[in-house]
PDB file of N, CA, C and O in Angstrom:
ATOM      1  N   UNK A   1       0.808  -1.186   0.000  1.00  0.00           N
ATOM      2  CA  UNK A   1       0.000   0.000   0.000  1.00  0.00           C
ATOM      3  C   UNK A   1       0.865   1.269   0.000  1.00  0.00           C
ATOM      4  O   UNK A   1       0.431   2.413  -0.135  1.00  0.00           O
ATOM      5  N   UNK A   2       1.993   0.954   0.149  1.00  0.00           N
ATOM      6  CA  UNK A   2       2.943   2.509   0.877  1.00  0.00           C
ATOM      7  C   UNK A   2       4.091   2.160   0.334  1.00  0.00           C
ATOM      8  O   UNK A   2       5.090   2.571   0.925  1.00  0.00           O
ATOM      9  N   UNK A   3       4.311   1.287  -0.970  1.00  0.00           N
ATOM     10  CA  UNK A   3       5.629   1.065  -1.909  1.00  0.00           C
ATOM     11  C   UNK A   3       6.012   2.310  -2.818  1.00  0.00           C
ATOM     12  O   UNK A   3       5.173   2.863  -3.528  1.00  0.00           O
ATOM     13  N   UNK A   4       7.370   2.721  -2.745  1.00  0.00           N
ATOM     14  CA  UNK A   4       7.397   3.498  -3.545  1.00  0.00           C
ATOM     15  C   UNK A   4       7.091   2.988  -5.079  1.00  0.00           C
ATOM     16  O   UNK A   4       7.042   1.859  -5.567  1.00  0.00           O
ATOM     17  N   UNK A   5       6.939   4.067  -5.529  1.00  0.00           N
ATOM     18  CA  UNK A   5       7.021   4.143  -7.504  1.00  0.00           C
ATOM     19  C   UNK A   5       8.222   4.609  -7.698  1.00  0.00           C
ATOM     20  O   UNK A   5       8.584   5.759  -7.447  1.00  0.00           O
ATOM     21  N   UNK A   6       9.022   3.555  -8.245  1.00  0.00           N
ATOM     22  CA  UNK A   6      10.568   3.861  -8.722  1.00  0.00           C
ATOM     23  C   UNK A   6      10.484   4.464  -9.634  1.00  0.00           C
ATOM     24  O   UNK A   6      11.419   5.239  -9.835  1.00  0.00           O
ATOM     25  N   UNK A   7       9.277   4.433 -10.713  1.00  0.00           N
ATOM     26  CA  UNK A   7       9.757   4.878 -12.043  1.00  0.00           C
ATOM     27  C   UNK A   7       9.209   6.188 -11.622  1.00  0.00           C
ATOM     28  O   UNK A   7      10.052   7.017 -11.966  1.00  0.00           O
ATOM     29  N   UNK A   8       8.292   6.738 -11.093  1.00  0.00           N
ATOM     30  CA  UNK A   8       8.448   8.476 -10.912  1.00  0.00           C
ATOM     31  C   UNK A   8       9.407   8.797 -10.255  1.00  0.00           C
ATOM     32  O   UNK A   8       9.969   9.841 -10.588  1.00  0.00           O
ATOM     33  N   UNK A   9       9.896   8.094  -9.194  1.00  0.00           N
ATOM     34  CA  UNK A   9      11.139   8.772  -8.735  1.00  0.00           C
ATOM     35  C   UNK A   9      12.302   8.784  -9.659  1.00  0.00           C
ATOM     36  O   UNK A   9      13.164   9.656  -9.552  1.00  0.00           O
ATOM     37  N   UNK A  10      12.350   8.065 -10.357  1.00  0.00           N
ATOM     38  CA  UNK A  10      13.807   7.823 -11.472  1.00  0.00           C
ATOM     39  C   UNK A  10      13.334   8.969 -12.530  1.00  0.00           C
ATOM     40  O   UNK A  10      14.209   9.266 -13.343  1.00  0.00           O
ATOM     41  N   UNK A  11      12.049   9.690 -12.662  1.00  0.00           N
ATOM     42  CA  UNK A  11      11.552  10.652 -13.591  1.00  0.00           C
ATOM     43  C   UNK A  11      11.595  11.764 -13.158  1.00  0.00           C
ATOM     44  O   UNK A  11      11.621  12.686 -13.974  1.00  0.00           O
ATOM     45  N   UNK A  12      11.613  11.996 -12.026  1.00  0.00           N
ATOM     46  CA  UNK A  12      11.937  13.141 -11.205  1.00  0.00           C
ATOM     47  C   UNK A  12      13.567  13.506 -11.113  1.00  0.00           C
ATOM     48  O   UNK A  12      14.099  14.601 -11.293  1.00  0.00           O
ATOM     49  N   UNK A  13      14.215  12.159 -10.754  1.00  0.00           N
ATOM     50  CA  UNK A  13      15.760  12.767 -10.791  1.00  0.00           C
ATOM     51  C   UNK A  13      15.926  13.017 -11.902  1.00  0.00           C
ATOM     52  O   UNK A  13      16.240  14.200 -12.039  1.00  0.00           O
ATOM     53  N   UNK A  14      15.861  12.372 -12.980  1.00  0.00           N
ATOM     54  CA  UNK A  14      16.210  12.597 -14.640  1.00  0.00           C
ATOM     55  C   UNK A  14      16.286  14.545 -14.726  1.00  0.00           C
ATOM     56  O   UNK A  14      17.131  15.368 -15.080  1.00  0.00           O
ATOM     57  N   UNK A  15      14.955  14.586 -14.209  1.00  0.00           N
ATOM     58  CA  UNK A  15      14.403  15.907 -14.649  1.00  0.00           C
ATOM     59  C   UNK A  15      15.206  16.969 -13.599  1.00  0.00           C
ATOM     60  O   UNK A  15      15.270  18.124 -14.022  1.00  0.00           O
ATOM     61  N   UNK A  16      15.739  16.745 -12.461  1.00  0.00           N
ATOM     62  CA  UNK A  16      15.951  17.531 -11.692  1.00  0.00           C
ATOM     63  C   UNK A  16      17.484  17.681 -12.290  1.00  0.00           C
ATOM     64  O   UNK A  16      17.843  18.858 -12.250  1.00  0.00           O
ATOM     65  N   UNK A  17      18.489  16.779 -12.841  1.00  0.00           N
ATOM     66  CA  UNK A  17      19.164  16.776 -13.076  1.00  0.00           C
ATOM     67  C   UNK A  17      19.956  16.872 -14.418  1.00  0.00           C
ATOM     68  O   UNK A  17      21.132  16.519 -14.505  1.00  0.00           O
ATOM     69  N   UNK A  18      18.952  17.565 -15.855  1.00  0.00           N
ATOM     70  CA  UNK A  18      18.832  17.650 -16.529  1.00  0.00           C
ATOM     71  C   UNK A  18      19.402  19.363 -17.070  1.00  0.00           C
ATOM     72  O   UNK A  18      19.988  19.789 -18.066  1.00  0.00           O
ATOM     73  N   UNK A  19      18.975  19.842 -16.085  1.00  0.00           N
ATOM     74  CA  UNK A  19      19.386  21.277 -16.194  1.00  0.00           C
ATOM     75  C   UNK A  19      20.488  21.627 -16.194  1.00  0.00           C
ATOM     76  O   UNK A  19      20.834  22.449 -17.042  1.00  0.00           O
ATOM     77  N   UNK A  20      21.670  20.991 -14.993  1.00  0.00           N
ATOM     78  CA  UNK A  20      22.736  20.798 -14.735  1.00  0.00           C
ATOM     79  C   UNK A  20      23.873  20.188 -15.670  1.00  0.00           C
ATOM     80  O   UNK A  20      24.937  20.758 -15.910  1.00  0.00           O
ATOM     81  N   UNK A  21      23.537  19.094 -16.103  1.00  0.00           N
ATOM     82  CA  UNK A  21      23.929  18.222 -17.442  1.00  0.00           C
ATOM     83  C   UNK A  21      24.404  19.342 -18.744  1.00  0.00           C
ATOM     84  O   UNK A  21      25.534  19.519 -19.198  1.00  0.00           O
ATOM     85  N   UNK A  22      23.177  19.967 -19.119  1.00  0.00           N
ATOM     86  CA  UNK A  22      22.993  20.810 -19.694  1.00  0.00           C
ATOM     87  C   UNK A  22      23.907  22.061 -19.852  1.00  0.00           C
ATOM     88  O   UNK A  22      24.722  22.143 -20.770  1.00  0.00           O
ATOM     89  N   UNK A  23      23.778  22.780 -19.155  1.00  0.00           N
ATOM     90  CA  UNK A  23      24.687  24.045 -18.810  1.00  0.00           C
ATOM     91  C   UNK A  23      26.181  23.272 -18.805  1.00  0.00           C
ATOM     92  O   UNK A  23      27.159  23.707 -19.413  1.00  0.00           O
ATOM     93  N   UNK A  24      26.171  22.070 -18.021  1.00  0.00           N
ATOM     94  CA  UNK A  24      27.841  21.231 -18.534  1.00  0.00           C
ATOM     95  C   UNK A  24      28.330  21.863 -20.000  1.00  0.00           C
ATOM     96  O   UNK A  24      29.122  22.703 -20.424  1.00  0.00           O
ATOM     97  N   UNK A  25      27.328  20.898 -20.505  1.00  0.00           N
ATOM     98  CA  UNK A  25      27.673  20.634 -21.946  1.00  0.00           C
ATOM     99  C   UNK A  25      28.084  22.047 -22.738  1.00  0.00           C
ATOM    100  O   UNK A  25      29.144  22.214 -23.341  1.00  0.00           O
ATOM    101  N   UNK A  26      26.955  23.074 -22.594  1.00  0.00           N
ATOM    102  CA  UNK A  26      27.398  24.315 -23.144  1.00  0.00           C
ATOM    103  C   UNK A  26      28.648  25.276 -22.705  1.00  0.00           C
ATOM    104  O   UNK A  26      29.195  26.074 -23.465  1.00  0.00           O
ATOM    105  N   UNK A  27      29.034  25.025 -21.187  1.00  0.00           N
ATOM    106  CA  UNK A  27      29.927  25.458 -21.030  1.00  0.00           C
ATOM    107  C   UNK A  27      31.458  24.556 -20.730  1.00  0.00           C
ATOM    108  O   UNK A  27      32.451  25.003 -20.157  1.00  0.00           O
ATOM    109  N   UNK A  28      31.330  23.580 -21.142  1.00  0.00           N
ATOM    110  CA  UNK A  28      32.375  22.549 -20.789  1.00  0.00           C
ATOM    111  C   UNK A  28      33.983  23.010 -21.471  1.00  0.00           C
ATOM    112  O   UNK A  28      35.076  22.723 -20.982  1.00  0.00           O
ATOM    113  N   UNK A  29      33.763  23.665 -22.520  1.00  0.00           N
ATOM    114  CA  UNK A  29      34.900  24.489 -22.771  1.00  0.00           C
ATOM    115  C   UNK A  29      35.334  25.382 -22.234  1.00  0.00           C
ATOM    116  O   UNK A  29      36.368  25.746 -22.793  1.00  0.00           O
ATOM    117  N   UNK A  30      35.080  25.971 -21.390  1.00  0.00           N
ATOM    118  CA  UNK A  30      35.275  26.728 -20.348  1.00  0.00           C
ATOM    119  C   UNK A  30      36.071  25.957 -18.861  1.00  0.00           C
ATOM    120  O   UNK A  30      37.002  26.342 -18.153  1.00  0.00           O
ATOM    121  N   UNK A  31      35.419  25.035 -18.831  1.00  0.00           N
ATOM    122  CA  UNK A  31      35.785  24.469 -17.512  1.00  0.00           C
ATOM    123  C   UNK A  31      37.007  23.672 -17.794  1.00  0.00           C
ATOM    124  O   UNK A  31      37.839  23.686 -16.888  1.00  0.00           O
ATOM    125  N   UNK A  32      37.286  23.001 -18.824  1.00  0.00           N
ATOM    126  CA  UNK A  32      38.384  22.515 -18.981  1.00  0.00           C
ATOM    127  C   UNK A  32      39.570  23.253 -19.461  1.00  0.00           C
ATOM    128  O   UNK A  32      40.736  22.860 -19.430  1.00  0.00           O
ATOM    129  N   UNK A  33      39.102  24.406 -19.920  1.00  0.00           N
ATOM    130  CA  UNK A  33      40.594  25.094 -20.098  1.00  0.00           C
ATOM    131  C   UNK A  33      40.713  26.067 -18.457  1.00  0.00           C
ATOM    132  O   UNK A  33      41.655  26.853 -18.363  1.00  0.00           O
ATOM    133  N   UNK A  34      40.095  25.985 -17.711  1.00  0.00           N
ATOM    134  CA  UNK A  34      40.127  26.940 -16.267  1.00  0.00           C
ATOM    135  C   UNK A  34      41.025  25.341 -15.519  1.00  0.00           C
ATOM    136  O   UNK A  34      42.092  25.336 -14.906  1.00  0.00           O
ATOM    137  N   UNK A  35      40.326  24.404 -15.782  1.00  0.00           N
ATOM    138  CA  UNK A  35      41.439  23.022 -14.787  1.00  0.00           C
ATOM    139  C   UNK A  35      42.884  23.416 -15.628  1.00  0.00           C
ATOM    140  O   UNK A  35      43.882  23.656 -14.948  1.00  0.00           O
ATOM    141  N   UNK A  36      42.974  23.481 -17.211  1.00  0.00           N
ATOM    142  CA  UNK A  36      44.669  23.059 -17.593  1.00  0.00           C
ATOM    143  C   UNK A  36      45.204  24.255 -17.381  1.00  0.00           C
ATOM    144  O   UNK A  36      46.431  24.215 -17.472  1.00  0.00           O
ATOM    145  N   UNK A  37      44.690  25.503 -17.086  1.00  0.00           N
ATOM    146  CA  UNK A  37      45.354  26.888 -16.886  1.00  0.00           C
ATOM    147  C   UNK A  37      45.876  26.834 -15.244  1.00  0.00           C
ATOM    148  O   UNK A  37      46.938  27.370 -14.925  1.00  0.00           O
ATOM    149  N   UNK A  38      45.145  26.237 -14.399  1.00  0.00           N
ATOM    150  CA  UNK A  38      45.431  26.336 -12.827  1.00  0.00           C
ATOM    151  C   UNK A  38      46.304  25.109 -12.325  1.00  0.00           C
ATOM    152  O   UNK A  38      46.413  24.685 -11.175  1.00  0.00           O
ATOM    153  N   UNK A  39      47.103  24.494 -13.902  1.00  0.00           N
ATOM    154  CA  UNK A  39      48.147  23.507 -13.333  1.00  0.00           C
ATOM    155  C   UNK A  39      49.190  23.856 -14.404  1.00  0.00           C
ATOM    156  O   UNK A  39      50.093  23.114 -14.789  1.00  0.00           O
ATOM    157  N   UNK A  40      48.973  24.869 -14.744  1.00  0.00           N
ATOM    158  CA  UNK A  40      50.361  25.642 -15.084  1.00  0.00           C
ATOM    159  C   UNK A  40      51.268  26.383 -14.283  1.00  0.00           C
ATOM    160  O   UNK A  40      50.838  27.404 -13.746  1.00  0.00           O
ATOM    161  N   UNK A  41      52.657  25.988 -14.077  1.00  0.00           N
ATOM    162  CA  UNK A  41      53.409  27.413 -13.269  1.00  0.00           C
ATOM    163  C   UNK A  41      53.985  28.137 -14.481  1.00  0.00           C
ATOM    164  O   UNK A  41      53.904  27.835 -15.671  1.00  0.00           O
ATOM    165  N   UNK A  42      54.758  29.462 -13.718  1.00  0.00           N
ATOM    166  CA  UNK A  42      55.541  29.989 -15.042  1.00  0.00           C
ATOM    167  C   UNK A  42      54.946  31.505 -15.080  1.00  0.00           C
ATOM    168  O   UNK A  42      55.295  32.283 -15.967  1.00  0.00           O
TER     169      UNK A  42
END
């Protein structure tokens, strides 16, 4: 009577975590040249 529903919960994280994913992707060139710049000396 009181089982969760996996598949809305697995539809809910998808979605909550979708936004995040996202903004990755568009800015991922960014973030990887800010890691190889902050293991440079010189």
């Amino acid at each position: 009577m009181y089982g969760a529903q996996w598949q809305l919960m697995m539809a809910a994280s998808t979605l909550a975590m979708l936004p995040t994913i996202v903004l990755f992707f568009f800015t991922q060139k960014t973030f990887v040249r800010g890691i190889a710049l902050t293991g440079l000396k010189g």
